[in-house]
NURO-366877 format. One record per residue (C-alpha): z, x, y. Coordinates in pm, whole numbers, plus 50000, padded with zeros to 5 digits. Each point is the difference from the previous one (the first is absolute). Example, Ala and Ser with C-alpha at 12.3 -4.5 7.8 and 13.67 -1.06 7.14 Angstrom:
BEGIN
507805123049550
499345013750344
# end
This chain:
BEGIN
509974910253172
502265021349779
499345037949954
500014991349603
497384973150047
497965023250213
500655024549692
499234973349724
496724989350197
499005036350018
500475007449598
498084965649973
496535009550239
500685033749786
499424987249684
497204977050116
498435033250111
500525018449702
498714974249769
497074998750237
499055039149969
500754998649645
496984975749945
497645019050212
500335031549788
500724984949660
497784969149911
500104968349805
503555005549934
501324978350296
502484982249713
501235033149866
500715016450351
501884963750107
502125003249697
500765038350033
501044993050356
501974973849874
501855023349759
500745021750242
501514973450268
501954991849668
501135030649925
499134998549576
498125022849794
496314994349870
497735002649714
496194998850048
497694994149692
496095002750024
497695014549839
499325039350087
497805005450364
501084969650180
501545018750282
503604997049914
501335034550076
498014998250315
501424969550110
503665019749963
499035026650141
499264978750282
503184975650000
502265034549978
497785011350315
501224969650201
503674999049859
500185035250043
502575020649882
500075024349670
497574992949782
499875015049578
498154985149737
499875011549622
497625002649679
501144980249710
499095017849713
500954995449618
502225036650073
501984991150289
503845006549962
502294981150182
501055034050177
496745003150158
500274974750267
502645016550110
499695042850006
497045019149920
500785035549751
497335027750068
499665035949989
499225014550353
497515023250104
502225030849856
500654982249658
503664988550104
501284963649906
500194978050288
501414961650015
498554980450298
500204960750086
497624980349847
498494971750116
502904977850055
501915023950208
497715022450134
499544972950319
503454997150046
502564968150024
497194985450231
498014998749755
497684964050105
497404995549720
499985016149652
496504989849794
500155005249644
496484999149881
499244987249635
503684991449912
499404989449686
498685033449915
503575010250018
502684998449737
503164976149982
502225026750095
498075007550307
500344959950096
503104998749905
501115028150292
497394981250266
501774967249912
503005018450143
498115010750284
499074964950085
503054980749949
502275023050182
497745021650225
502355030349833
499885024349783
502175028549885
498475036149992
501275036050076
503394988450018
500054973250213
498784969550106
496904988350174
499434972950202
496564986150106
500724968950200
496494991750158
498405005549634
497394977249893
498205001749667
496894997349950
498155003649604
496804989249850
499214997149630
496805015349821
498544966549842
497235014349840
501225024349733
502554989949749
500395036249834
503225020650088
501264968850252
503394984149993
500254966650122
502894996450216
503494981049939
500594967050068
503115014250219
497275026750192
497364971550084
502784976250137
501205031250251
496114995350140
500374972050246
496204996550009
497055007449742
496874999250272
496584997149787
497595020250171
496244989549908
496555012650066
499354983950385
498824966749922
497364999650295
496405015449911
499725011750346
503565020549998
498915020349655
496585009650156
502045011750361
502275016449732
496895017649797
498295009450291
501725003050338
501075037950005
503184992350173
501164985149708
499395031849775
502605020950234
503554989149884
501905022150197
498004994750341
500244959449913
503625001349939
499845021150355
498884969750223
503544978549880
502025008450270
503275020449869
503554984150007
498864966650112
503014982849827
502485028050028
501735003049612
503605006750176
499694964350154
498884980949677
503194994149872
501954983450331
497054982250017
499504982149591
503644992650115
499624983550300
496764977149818
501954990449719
503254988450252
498054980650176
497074985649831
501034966149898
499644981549634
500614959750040
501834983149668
496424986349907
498635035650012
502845012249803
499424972049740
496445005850025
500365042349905
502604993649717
497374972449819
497455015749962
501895032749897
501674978449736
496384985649908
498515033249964
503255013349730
499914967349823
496564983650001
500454974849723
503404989150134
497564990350312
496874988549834
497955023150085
496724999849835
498435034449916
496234996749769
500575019449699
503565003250011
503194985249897
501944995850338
503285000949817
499605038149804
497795013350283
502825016950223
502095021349821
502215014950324
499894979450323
500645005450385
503235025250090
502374990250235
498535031250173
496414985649976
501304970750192
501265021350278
496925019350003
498404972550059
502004984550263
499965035350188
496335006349983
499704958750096
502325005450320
497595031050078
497044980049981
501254972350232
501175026350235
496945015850018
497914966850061
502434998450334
502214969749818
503565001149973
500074984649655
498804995149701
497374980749915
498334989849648
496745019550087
501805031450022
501854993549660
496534991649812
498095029550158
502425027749845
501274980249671
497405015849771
500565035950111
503485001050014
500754975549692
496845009849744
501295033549916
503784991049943
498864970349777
499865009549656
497924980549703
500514997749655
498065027749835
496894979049873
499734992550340
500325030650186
496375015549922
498724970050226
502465005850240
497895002350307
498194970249951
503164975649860
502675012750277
497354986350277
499714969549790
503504997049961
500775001950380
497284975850096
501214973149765
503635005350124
498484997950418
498264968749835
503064984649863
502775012150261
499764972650304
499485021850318
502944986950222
499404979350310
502015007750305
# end
């Protein structure tokens, strides 16, 4: 046996491990920790949505824990200039100016996670410089540039209030490989543990019990390359993946039948090419991480909806129904699409 299959096997009993701790201290959210590992292994940027107390800046906290690496995160508030992700202007304790880092540099170039809380809070300007961020892993500041090659995004959106929120670009939600809906933990017995069981209550001594470094951030990216080289997509797979992307950006070309809707008006901007190799990235992860070396139509159905719903975009007498028509949408187009047979 090779030294890089002895290395691959190691990164894969890793990840099995980390998923594995990741459930014992956060609960009910065994879907949304598979799909953040899975983001990771793929090497994309993620938006979470849920609604407020469902544990999603604890579960970072905890996934930047077993990365490891720099860690910043960031308010988003209706006053946010584009300049303050990246220096901070103060008066020191004698009443002189001083310009320090902000959050984006004040980690370095190995800077591993960056969490910008309630992004929506945040003006166009500001995602307009973190759409930067994200497609290049760069920026320009002081002079010169910056390079953050082990940078992974990470943003959720306040869902409850509409007041002094701007909903983000088409061309910002596409850079999010993932949206990952976070939701009250299904199981009655989970919420009670999480109500009652004082372990729970202690964030920082929770977080503590995730054992640090885990999957080293330095290592992430040889690896997502190595996955995607050699995780294999058959023809049938391939036809399979480029269906039902074509379904889901032109339902009434397909026939798909959605209650209360006209098939043919209801999408208004399908499926990027980029959304297809989302897809196909986060797919070959999947497969990888189920010990397969390829791609099977499983691993394509269980990420579609999270890596297709948010980059889907409906005509606007559609769109205040959006949650409930985009899950329609895919089932009908799983429903229609024959799964391939190999």
């Amino acid at each position: 046996m090779s030294n890089e299959t002895l290395a691959t096997a190691e990164w894969l009993t890793r990840f099995q491990d980390a998923e594995t701790q990741l459930n014992e201290i956060i609960l009910g959210q065994s879907g949304a920790i598979r799909l953040i590992l899975l983001s990771v292994l793929a090497r994309g940027h993620v938006l979470l949505a849920g609604d407020v107390g469902t544990g999603k800046t604890t579960m970072l906290r905890a996934v930047a824990r077993v990365v490891g690496g720099p860690f910043a995160r960031i308010e988003g508030t209706v006053d946010l200039l584009p300049t303050d992700l990246i220096y901070d202007a103060h008066l020191d304790a004698e009443g002189r100016p001083r310009i320090e880092p902000g959050p984006v540099l004040s980690r370095g170039e190995d800077l591993s996670i960056f969490f910008f809380n309630e992004i929506n809070r945040a003006r166009p300007q500001v995602h307009a410089l973190l759409l930067r961020l994200m497609a290049e892993r760069s920026l320009t500041a002081f002079r010169r540039e910056y390079h953050f090659p082990h940078l992974q995004v990470f943003a959720d959106r306040n869902q409850i209030e509409r007041d002094e929120t701007f909903e983000l670009p088409a061309a910002a939600r596409d850079r999010f490989m993932m949206e990952i809906p976070i939701h009250v933990p299904h199981m009655r017995e989970d919420r009670i543990a999480l109500a009652f069981e004082t372990r729970f209550h202690d964030t920082g001594t929770l977080i503590g019990n995730v054992t640090e470094g885990l999957l080293p951030y330095n290592g992430l990216n040889a690896l997502a390359g190595e996955i995607q080289d050699r995780i294999h997509a058959s023809e049938a797979l391939q036809r399979y993946v480029f269906d039902l992307c074509s379904a889901l950006r032109d339902p009434g070309e397909f026939g798909l039948q959605i209650e209360g809707t006209d098939s043919a008006q209801l999408v208004r901007g399908g499926v990027s090419p980029r959304g297809m190799q989302s897809l196909v990235r986060v797919a070959r992860a999947s497969a990888w991480i189920e010990g397969r070396d390829a791609v099977l139509p499983q691993d394509v159905r269980g990420i579609f909806e999270p890596v297709m719903s948010h980059r889907t975009f409906l005509a606007p007498a559609y769109e205040p129904r959006r949650d409930v028509l985009m899950s329609e949408l895919i089932r009908a187009a799983f429903e229609k699409i024959p799964v391939p047979v190999e």
